[in-house]
Each structure stands twice: as C-alpha cells, then as structure tokens.
C-alpha positions in Angstrom: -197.2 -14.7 13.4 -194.0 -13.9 11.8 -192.9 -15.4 8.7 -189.2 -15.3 7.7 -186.2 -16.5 9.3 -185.3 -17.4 12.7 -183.3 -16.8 15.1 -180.9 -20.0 14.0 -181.5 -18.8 10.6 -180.0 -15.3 10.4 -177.3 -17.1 12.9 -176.1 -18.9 10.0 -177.0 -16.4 7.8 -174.3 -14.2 9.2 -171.6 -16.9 9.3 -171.7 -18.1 5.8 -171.4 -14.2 5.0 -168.2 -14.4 6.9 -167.6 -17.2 4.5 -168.3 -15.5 1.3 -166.4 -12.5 2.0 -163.1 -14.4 2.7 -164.0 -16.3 -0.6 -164.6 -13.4 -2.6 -160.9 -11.3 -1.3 -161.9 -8.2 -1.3 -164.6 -8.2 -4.0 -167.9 -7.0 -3.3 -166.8 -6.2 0.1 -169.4 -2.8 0.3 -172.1 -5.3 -0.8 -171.7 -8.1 2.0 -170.7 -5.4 4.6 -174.5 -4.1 3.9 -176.3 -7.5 4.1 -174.2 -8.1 7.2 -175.7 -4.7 8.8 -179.1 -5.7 7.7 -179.3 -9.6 8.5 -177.9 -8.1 12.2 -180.6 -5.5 12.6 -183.5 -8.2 11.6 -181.7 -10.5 14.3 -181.7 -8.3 17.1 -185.3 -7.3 16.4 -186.3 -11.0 16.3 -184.0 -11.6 19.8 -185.8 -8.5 21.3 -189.2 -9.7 19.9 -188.6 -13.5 21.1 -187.1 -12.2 25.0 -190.7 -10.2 25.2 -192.7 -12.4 24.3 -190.9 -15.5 26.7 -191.8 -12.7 29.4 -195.2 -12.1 28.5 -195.7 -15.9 28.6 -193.7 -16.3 31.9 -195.5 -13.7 33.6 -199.0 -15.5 32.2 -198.1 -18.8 33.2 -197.2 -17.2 36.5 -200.6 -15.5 36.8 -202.5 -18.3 35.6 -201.4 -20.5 38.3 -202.9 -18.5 40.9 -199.7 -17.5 42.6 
C-alpha cells in the first residue's frame, strides 16, 4: 500500500503553490517552479497507478461474476 498523499492531496498541493508564488512576487520563484514540477510528476504517477488498478478490479469483478 502506498503511503503519502492522495490524489486530493497533491490537488491542493498544487493550488496553494499557485498561492504562494503570487504571495511571494517573484521571490523564490526557481524554488516553487521545482516543487510544482515534482508534486505534478508524483500526481500523475498516482492518477496512472489509481486508473490501473480501477481496471484491474473492474476486469476482476467482471471475471468473478462468471460473465
């Protein structure tokens, strides 16, 4: 099992990033820019991780029915 943020997590991760960099005008800017890049890579991982693993499960529960 994964153990970290989800999905709705690194969501509003990302948006009070947004929030911080208007804040900050132009300080730090390099530094958000890089946590934006990485909190967006972990998020689509975890979307592509979450979308196979709701097919694996559809395709069981499909199987398991005897269909």
């Amino acid at each position: 099992m994964r153990q970290g943020l989800t999905i709705a997590d690194l969501e509003d991760l990302l948006e009070d990033i947004k929030v911080y960099l208007e804040l900050e005008q132009g300080k730090n800017v390099e530094y958000w820019r890089d946590i934006i890049t990485i909190a967006s890579d972990e998020l689509s991982q975890l979307r592509k991780l979450d979308s196979s693993q709701r097919g694996t499960m559809s395709a069981l529960d499909y199987y398991s029915t005897g269909r």
